[in-house]
C-alpha positions in Angstrom: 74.6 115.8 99.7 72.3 115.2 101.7 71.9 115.6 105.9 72.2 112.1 106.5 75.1 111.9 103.8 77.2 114.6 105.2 76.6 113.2 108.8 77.8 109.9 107.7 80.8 111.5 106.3 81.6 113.8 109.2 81.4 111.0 111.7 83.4 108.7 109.2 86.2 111.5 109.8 86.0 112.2 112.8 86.1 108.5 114.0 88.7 107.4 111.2 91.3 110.0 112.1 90.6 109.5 115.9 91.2 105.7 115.3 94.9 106.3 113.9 95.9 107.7 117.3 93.7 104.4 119.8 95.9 101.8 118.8 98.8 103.4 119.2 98.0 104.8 122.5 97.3 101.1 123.7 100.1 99.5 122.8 102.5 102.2 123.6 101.7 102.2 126.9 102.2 98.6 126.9 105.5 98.6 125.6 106.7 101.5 127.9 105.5 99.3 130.6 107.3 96.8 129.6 110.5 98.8 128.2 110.7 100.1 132.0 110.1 96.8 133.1 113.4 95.6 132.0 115.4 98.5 133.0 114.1 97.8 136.5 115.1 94.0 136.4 118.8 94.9 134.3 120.2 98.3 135.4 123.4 97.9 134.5 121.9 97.9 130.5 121.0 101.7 130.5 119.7 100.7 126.7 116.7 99.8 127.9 116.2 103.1 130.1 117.3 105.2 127.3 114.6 103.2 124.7 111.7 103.5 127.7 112.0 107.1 127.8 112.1 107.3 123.5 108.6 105.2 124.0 107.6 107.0 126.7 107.6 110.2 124.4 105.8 108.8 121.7 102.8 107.7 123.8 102.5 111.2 125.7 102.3 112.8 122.4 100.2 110.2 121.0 98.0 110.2 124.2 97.2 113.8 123.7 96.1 113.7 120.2 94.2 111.0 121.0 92.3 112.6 123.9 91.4 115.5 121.9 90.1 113.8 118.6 88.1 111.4 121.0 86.3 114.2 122.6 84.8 115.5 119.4 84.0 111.8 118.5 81.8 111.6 121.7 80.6 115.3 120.9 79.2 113.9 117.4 76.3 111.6 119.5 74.6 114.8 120.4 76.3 117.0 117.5 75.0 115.4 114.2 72.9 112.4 115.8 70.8 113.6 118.5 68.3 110.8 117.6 70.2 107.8 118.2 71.5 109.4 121.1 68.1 109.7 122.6 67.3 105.9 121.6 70.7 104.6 122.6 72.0 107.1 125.4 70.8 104.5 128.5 72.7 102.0 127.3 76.0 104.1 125.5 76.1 106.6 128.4 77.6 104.6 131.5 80.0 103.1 128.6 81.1 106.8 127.8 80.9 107.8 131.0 83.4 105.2 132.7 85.4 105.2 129.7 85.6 109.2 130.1 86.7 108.0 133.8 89.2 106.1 132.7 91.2 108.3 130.4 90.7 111.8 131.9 91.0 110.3 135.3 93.2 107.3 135.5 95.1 107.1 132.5 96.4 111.0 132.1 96.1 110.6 136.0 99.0 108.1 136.4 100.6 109.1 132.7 101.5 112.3 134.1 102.7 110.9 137.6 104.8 108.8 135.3 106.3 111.7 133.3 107.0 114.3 136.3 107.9 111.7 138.7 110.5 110.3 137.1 113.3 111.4 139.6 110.7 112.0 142.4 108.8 108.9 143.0 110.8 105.5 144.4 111.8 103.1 141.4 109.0 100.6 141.9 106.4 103.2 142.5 107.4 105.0 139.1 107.1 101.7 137.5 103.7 100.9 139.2 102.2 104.3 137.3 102.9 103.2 134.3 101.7 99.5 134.4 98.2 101.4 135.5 98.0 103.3 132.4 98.6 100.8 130.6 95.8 98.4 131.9 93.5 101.2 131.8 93.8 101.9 128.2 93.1 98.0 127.9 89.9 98.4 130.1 88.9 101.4 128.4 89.1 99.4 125.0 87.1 97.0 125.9 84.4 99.3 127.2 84.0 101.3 124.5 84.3 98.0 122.2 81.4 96.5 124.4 79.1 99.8 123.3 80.2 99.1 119.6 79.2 95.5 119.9 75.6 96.0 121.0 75.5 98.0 117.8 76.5 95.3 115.7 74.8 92.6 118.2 72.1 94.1 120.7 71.7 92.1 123.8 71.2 93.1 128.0 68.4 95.9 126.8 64.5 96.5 126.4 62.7 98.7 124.5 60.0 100.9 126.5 56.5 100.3 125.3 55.7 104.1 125.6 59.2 105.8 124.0 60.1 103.4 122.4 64.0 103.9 124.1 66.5 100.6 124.4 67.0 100.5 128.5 69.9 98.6 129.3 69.5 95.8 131.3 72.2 93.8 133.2 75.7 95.7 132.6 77.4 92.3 133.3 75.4 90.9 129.9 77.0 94.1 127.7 80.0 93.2 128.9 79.8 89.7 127.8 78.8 90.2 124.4 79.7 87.2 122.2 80.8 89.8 119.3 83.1 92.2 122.0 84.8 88.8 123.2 86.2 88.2 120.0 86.7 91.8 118.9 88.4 93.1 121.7 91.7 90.3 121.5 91.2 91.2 117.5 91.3 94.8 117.8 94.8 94.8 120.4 96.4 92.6 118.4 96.0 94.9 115.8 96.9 97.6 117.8 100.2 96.0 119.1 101.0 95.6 115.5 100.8 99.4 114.7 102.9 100.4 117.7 105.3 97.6 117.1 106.1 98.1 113.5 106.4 102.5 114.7 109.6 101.0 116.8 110.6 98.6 113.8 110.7 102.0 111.4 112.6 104.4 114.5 114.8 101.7 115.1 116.0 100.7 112.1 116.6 104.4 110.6 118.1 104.8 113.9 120.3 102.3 113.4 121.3 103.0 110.1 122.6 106.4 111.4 124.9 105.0 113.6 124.5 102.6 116.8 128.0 102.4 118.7 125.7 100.4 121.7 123.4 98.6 119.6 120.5 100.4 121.6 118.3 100.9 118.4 118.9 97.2 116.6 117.5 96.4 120.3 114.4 98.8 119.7 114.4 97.7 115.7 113.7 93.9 117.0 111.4 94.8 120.1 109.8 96.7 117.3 109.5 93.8 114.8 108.7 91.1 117.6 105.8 93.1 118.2 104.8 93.5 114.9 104.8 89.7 114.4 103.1 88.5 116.9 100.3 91.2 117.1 100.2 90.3 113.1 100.3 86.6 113.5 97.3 87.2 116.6 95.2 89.3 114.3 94.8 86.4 112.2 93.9 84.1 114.6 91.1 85.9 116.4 90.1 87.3 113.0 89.2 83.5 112.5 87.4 83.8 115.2 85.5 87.3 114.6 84.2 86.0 111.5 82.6 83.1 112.8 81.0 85.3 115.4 79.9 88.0 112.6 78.8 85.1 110.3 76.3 84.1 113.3 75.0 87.3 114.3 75.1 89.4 110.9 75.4 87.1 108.1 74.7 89.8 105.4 77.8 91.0 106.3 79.9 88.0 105.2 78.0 87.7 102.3 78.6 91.2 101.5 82.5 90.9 102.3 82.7 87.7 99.4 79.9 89.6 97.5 78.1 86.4 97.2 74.6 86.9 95.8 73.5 83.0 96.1 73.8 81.1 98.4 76.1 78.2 98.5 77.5 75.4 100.1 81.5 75.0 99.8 81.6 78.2 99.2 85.1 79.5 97.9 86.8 82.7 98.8 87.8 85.1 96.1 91.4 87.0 96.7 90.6 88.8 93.9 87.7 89.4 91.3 87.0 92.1 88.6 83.1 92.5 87.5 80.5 94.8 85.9 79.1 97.7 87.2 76.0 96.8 88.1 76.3 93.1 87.7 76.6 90.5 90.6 78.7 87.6 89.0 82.3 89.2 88.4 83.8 88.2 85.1 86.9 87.3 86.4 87.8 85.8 90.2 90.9 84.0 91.4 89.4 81.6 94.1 90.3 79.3 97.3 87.8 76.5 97.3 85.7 76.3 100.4 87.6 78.7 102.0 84.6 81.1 102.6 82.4 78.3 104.4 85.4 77.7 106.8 86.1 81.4 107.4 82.3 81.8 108.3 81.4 78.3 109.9 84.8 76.0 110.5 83.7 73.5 108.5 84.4 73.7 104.8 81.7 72.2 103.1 78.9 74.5 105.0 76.3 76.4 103.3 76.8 80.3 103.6 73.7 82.5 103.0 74.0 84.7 99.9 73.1 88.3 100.0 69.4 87.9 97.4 68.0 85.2 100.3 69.2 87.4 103.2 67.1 90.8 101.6 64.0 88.6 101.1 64.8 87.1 104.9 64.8 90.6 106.3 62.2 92.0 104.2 60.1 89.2 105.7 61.3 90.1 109.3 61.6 94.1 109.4 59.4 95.6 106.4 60.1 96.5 102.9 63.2 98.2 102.6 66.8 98.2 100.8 69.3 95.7 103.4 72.5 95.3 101.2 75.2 97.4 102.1 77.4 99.1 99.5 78.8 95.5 98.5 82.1 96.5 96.6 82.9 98.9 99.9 82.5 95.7 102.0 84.6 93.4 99.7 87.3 95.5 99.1 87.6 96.8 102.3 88.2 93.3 104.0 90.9 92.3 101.5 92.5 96.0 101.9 92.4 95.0 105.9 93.6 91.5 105.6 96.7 92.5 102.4 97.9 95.2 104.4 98.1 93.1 107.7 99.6 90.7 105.9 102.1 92.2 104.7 103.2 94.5 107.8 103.9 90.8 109.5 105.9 90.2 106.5 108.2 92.9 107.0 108.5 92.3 110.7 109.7 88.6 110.0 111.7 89.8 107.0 113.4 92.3 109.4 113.9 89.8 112.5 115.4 87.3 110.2 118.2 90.1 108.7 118.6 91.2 111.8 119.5 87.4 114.2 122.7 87.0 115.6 123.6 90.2 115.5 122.7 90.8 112.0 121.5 94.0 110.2 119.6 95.3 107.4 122.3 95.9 104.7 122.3 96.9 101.2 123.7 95.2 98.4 124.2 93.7 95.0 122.6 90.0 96.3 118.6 90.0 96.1 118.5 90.1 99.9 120.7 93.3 99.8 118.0 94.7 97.1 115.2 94.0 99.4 116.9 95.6 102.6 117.8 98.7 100.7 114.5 99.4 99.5 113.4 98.3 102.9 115.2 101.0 104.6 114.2 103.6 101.8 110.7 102.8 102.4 110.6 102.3 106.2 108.0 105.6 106.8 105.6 103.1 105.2 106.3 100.1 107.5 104.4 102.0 110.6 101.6 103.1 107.8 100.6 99.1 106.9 98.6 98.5 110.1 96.8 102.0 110.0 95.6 101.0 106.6 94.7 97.5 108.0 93.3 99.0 111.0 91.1 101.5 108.9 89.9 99.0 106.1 88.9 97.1 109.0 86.8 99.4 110.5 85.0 100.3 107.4 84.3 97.1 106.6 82.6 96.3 110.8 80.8 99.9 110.0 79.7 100.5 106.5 78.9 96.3 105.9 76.7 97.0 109.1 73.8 99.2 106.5 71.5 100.2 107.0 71.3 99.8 110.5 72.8 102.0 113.4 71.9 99.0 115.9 71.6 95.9 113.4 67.8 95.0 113.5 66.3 97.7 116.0 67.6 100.9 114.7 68.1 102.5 111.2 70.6 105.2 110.4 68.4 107.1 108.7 66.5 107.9 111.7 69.3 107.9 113.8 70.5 112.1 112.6 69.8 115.0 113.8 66.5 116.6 112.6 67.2 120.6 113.4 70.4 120.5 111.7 70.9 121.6 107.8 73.2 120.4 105.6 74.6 123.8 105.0 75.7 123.5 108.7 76.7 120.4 108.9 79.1 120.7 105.8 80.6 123.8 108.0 81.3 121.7 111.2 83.0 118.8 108.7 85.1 121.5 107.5 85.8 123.1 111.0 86.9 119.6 112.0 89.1 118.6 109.2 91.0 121.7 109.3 91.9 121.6 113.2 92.2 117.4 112.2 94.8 118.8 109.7 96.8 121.1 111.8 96.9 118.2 114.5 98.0 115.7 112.2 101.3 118.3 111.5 102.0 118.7 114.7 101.8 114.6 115.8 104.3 113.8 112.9 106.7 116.8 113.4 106.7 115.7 116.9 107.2 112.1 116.1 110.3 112.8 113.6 111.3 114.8 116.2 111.7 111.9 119.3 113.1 109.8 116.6 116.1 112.1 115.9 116.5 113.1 119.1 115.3 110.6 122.0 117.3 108.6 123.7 120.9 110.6 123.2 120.9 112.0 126.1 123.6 110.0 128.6 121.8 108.0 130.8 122.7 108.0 134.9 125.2 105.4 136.5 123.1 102.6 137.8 123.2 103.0 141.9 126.1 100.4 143.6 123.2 99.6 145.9 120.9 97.1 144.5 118.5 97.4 147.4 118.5 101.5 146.2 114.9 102.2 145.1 115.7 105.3 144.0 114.6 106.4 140.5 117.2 105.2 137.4 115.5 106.9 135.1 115.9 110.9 134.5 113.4 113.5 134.9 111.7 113.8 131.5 
């Protein structure tokens, strides 16, 4: 392989595995929040103390793993592609640099007043801390999703005449983006259905083991609410995202129907079969029109195909190859849009079992067979929006070739020049065997909250509702 291969591949990694730990993070912090919430307004429930301090673990554990891994993703701009860092750096550096602020500063900041002020700081200060880390993770989202975006879109920047550098412009115009104002509801919502469906799975193997209070068929439906509605909210601002992508980088919705010529009305294909090598598949099960409403709203639109889009850029940027690895891109936005699908599916499957008291329950009757290997399968549930969340972001990245900044920057020129591939083979391997190790330790950890957490009795609420002493335990 060559240098520019193996960077590719390390940063794919890197930024892959660090990606499994993001959304979580977010919408933990969240759900503590609002976990902790309740047991402020209801103390006489200690559930909902007992389930804020099972989230609560989850998120510092997921926190940490998620600061490390995204300290060697920022590492990699100077590591493998010291090239695009000198082309990009004025614009991607105050993004790193206040995102860095946030999560090393205000995030762990107020995370770890959170966790060692528990039985220190007054009630609604204790709950304050926690409602800051979560707003900061969503603020740090979106500013690292606004550096992302000029990649895909580039606006607020000019290009000096003598380096040839992108200078950023008006911060204010980065910010407002088109493509980060629908990506960043997109990408929460997706993130609210990872951490959602990991309380659906606790919860509901919890449950199954024995729940005299009902605490964890409470966590199992917080769980599957969330699921549902971060599922059911991917979709709609997906809707959205497209029709932005489709105006800004329309080779990459051809490239995600693999549609070669373009078309008016054009269908949508849920699933095709072709040659290698050959454009037209020889089999395609097809939604009429559905493409030209996914890309435009209006279903009888014409969508570019991907042979008039090369000869267009050809025209505009120079000879050179502009289709992206077309099978990568198809596949990868049906593997993001199945596996989201069907992650909502569970988490209405489960809230429907579980209403009026209800809970999953095996038996002879086809709803018993489905809850049986429901509950035999539930390590997968949290699993389903990882996989969405990853085909997702290969799709955004790889459909995005060749370009590193679509239309001003190629990746090619974008890697290091010094480094060999000899070396750069060594790092990939440095970093997937500390990824590795990391990766045991996060889901030992995890099996370990969920067998444990939340056993421990929980204190008498105060007699004194006025009391803004803490309810909740030292951690």
């Amino acid at each position: 392989m060559t240098a520019l291969e193996l960077s590719r591949l390390q940063f794919a990694v890197v930024t892959v595995y660090h990606y499994l730990f993001v959304p979580l993070s977010i919408s933990l912090a969240t759900l503590t929040a609002l976990l902790q919430t309740q047991a402020h307004r209801r103390p006489e429930d200690q559930r909902w103390q007992r389930l804020t301090l099972v989230a609560g673990k989850l998120l510092m554990i997921t926190f940490a793993v998620g600061i490390v891994t995204g300290l060697v993703q920022e590492f990699q701009f100077g590591l493998s592609w010291s090239a695009f860092a000198r082309f990009y750096g004025d614009v991607f550096g105050p993004t790193l640099a206040i995102e860095g602020m946030l999560a090393f500063f205000l995030e762990a900041t107020f995370l770890g007043l959170w966790w060692f002020g528990a039985d220190r700081l007054p009630r609604r200060v204790h709950l304050a801390t926690i409602w800051i880390v979560a707003v900061g993770t969503l603020i740090s989202a979106y500013v690292i999703l606004a550096a992302n975006a000029f990649m895909q879109n580039p606006v607020a920047y000019t290009l000096d005449p003598e380096t040839g550098r992108a200078r950023l412009g008006s911060f204010a115009d980065l910010l407002a983006n088109p493509v980060v104002l629908a990506a960043f509801p997109h990408t929460i919502a997706g993130a609210f259905a990872g951490g959602g469906a990991l309380l659906l799975a606790i919860g509901a193997w919890r449950a199954r083991r024995g729940d005299p209070d009902g605490r964890w068929r409470l966590f199992t439906r917080v769980g599957a609410w969330t699921t549902l509605a971060g599922g059911t909210l991917v979709a709609l601002t997906g809707d959205l995202l497209g029709k932005v992508m489709t105006e800004v980088q329309p080779m990459k919705m051809a490239a995600a129907e693999a549609l070669y010529a373009t078309q008016a009305g054009a269908p949508f294909s849920l699933f095709a079969i072709g040659a290698p090598g050959e454009k037209e598949p020889f089999f395609s099960l097809d939604v009429p029109w559905l493409l030209s409403f996914l890309a435009t709203g209006d279903p009888t639109a014409t969508v570019q195909g991907i042979d008039d889009l090369q000869a267009q850029y050809v025209a505009q940027f120079g000879p050179g190859d502009y289709v992206p690895v077309v099978p990568m891109a198809y596949w990868s936005f049906r593997f993001m849009i199945g596996f989201g699908v069907l992650a909502t599916m569970v988490a209405a499957w489960v809230l429907w079992r579980t209403r009026r008291g209800g809970e999953l329950t095996p038996g002879p009757t086809w709803s018993g067979l489905a809850d049986r290997w429901l509950l035999r399968l539930l390590w997968t549930v949290p699993v389903l929006p990882a996989l969405a969340a990853t085909a997702g972001w290969l799709f955004t990245e790889t459909a995005r070739q060749p370009w590193l900044v679509f239309g001003l920057f190629r990746t090619a020129d974008g890697v290091s020049p010094a480094l060999t591939p000899g070396e750069i083979a060594a790092s990939l391997a440095g970093f997937a065997l500390v990824y590795g190790v990391l990766a045991v330790v996060w889901v030992r950890l995890v099996l370990r909250v969920a067998r444990t957490a939340g056993d421990d009795p929980a204190p008498a609420p105060e007699a004194d509702p006025a009391d803004d002493r803490p309810l909740v335990p030292s951690y």
